[in-house]
C-alpha positions as CSV (number, residue, x, y, z in Angstrom):
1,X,58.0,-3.6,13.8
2,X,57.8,0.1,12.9
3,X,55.1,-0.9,10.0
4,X,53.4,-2.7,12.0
5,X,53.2,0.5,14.9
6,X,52.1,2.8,11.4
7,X,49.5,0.2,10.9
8,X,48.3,0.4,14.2
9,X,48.6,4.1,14.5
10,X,47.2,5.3,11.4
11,X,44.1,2.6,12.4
12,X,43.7,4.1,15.6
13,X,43.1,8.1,14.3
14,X,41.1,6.6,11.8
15,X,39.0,4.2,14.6
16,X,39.1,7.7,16.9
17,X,38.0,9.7,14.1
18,X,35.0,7.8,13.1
19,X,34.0,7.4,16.9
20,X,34.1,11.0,17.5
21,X,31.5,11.5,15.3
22,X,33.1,12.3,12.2
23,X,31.2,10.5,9.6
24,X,33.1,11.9,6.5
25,X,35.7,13.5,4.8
26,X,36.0,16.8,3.0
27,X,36.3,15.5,-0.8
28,X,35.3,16.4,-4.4
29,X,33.7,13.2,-4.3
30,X,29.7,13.3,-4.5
31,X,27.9,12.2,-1.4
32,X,25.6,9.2,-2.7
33,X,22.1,8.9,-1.5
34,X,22.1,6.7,1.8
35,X,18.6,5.4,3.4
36,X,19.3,6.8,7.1
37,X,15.8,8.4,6.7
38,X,13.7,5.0,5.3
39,X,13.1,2.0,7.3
40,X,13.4,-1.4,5.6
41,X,15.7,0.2,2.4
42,X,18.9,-1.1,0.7
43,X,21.5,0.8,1.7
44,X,23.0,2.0,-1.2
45,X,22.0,2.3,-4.9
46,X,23.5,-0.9,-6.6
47,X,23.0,-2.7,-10.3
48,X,23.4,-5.7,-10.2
49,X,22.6,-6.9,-13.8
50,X,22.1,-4.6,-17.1
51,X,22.4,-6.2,-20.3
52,X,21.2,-5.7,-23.4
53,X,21.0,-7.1,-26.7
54,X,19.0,-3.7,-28.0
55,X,20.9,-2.1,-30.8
56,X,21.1,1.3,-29.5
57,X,22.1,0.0,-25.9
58,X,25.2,-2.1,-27.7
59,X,26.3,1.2,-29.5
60,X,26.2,3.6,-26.9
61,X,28.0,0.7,-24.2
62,X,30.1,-0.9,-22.9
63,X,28.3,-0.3,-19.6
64,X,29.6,-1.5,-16.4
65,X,26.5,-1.9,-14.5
66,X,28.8,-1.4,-11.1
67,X,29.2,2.1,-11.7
68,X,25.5,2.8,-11.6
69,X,25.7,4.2,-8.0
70,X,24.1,8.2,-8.7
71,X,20.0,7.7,-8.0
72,X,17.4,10.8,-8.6
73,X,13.7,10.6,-8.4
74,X,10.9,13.1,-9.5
75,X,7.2,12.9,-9.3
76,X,5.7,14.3,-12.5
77,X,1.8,14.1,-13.7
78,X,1.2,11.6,-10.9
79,X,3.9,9.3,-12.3
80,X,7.2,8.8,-10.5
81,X,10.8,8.5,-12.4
82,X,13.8,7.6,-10.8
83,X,16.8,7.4,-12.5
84,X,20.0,5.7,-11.9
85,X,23.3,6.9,-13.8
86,X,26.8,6.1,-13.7
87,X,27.6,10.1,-13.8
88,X,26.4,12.1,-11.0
89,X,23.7,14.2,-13.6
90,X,21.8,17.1,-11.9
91,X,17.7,16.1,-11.5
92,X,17.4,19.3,-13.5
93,X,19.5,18.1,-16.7
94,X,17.9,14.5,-16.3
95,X,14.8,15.9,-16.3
96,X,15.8,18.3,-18.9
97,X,14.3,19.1,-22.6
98,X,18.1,17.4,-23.8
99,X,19.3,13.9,-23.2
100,X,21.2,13.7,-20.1
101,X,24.2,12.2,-22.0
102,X,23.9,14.1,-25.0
103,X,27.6,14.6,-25.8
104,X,29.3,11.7,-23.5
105,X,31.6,9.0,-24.4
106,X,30.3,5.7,-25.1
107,X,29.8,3.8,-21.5
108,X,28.1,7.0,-19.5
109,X,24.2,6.1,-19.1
110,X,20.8,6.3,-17.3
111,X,18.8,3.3,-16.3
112,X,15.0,4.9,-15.6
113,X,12.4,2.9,-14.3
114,X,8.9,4.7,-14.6
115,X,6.4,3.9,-11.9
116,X,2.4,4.7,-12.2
117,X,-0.5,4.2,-10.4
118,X,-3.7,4.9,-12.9
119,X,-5.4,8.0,-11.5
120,X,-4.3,7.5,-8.0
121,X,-0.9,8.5,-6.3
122,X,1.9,6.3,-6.6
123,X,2.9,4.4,-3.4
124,X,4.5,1.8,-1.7
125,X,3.7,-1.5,-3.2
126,X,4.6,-3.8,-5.9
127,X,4.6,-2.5,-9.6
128,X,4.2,-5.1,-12.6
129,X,5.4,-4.2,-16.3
130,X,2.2,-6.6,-17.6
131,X,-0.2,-4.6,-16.0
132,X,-0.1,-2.3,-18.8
133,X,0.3,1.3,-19.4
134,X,-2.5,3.6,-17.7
135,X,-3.4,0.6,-15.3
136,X,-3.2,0.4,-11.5
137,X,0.7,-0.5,-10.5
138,X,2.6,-0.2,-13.5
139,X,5.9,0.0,-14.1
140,X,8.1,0.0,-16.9
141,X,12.1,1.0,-17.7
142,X,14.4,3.0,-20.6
143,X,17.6,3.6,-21.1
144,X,19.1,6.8,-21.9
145,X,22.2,6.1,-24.3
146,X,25.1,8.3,-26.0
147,X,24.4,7.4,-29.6
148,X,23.7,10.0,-32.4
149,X,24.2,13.7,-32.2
150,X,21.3,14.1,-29.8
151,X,21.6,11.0,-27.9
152,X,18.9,8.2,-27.5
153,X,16.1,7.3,-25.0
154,X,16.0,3.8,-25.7
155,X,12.3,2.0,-24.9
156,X,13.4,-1.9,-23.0
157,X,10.0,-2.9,-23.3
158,X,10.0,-4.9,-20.1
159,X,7.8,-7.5,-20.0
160,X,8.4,-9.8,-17.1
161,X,9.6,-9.3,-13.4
162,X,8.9,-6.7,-11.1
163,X,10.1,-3.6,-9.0
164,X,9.0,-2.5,-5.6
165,X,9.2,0.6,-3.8
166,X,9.7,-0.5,-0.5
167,X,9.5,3.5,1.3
168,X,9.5,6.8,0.4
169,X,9.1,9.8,2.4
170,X,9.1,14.1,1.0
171,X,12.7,13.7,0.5
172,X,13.9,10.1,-0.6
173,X,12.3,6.7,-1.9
174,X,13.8,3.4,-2.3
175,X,13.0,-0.2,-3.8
176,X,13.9,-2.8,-5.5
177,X,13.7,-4.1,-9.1
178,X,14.0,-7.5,-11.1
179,X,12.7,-7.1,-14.9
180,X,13.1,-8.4,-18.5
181,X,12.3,-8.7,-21.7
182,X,13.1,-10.2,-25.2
183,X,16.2,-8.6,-25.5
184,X,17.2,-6.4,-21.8
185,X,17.6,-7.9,-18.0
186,X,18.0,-5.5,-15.6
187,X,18.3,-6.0,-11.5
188,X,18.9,-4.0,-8.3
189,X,18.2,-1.7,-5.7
190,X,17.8,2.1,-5.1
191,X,18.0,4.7,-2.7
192,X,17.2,7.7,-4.7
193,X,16.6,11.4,-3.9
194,X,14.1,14.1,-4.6
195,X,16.4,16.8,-5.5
C-alpha cells in the first residue's frame, strides 16, 4: 500500500508540474529541435533506416541509426544542408573546414542530405536524387565517418527514393526522406535548426 501511495504521489507532482506550465527540467541534456514553430512536421528528428555496404561507412560503424536524434541546417550558395548526427556537433564545427568527427570513436556520425534547386531558392517541395546535379529539385546524401586521421566524407550516391521538405521558416525546416542506392538505404524524418 505505501508503494502504491509513492506511485501515486510522485505521479501527481509530476502530473502538477507539467500542468503548471513547466515543460522541462534543468539538465546537461541538449534540448532537441521540436516543430512547435512548423505546421504539418514530424515531431522529432528520427532515423529510421541507415545501412551501408560502402567500405568507409563499414569501417567507421557500427552505427545505431536510433541515436541520430541532433538535426542542423544551413543555407549556403543557394543550396541547403541539413545534417543529422548522433553527437550534438555545433553548425559551426559541421560546417567547419575539419570533419565534424575527426578524432571520434568508431559509431559517432553525420547523415547530410544536400538539397538544391538550379538557380532558384530552395523550397518546400519534393526533391529527387535522378534529377541530377545542377537541375531543378535535387537532392542527394553523404556520410561523414571516423575513418583515417582526418576522417571521411563519404559520397552514397543515392540514386532512387526521395526526400521532402515539408516547412521551413527563418529559424527551422523539416521533411522527410526515403533514398537508396547500390550499396546505402537511408529513411526518416527531421526537424532541424538554423543555428
Amino acid at each position: 500500500m505505501i508503494k502504491n501511495f509513492s506511485k501515486i504521489f510522485v505521479f501527481l507532482i509530476i502530473f502538477l508540474f507539467v500542468g503548471a506550465g513547466c515543460s522541462s527540467v534543468e539538465n546537461n541534456s541538449a534540448e532537441l529541435p521540436v516543430s512547435e514553430n512548423l505546421v504539418g512536421c514530424p515531431s522529432i528528428t528520427t532515423i529510421e533506416n541507415l545501412i551501408s555496404s560502402d567500405v568507409s561507412f563499414v569501417e567507421g560503424g557500427p552505427f545505431d541509426a536510433t541515436t541520430f536524434v541532433y538535426a542542423k541546417a544551413k543555407k549556403q550558395s543557394g543550396r541547403l544542408y541539413i545534417y543529422i548526427s548522433n553527437k550534438d556537433f555545433s553548425i559551426s564545427k559541421l560546417t567547419g573546414l575539419n570533419s565534424p568527427v575527426k578524432g571520434e570513436e568508431n559509431g559517432v556520425g553525420v547523415f547530410g542530405l544536400v538539397f538544391s534547386n538550379a538557380s532558384s531558392a530552395v523550397d518546400v517541395a519534393i526533391y529527387d536524387p535522378t534529377s541530377g546535379y545542377g537541375n531543378s529539385y535535387w537532392v542527394t546524401a553523404e556520410m561523414y565517418l571516423p575513418v583515417g586521421p582526418n576522417a571521411t566524407n563519404a559520397l552514397l550516391g543515392m540514386n532512387a527514393g526521395q526526400a521532402e521538405i515539408l516547412a521551413m521558416n527563418d529559424s527551422q525546416v523539416c521533411g522527410t526522406f526515403d533514398l537508396s542506392s547500390a550499396k546505402t538505404k537511408a529513411k526518416g524524418t527531421f526537424v532541424a535548426s538554423f543555428k
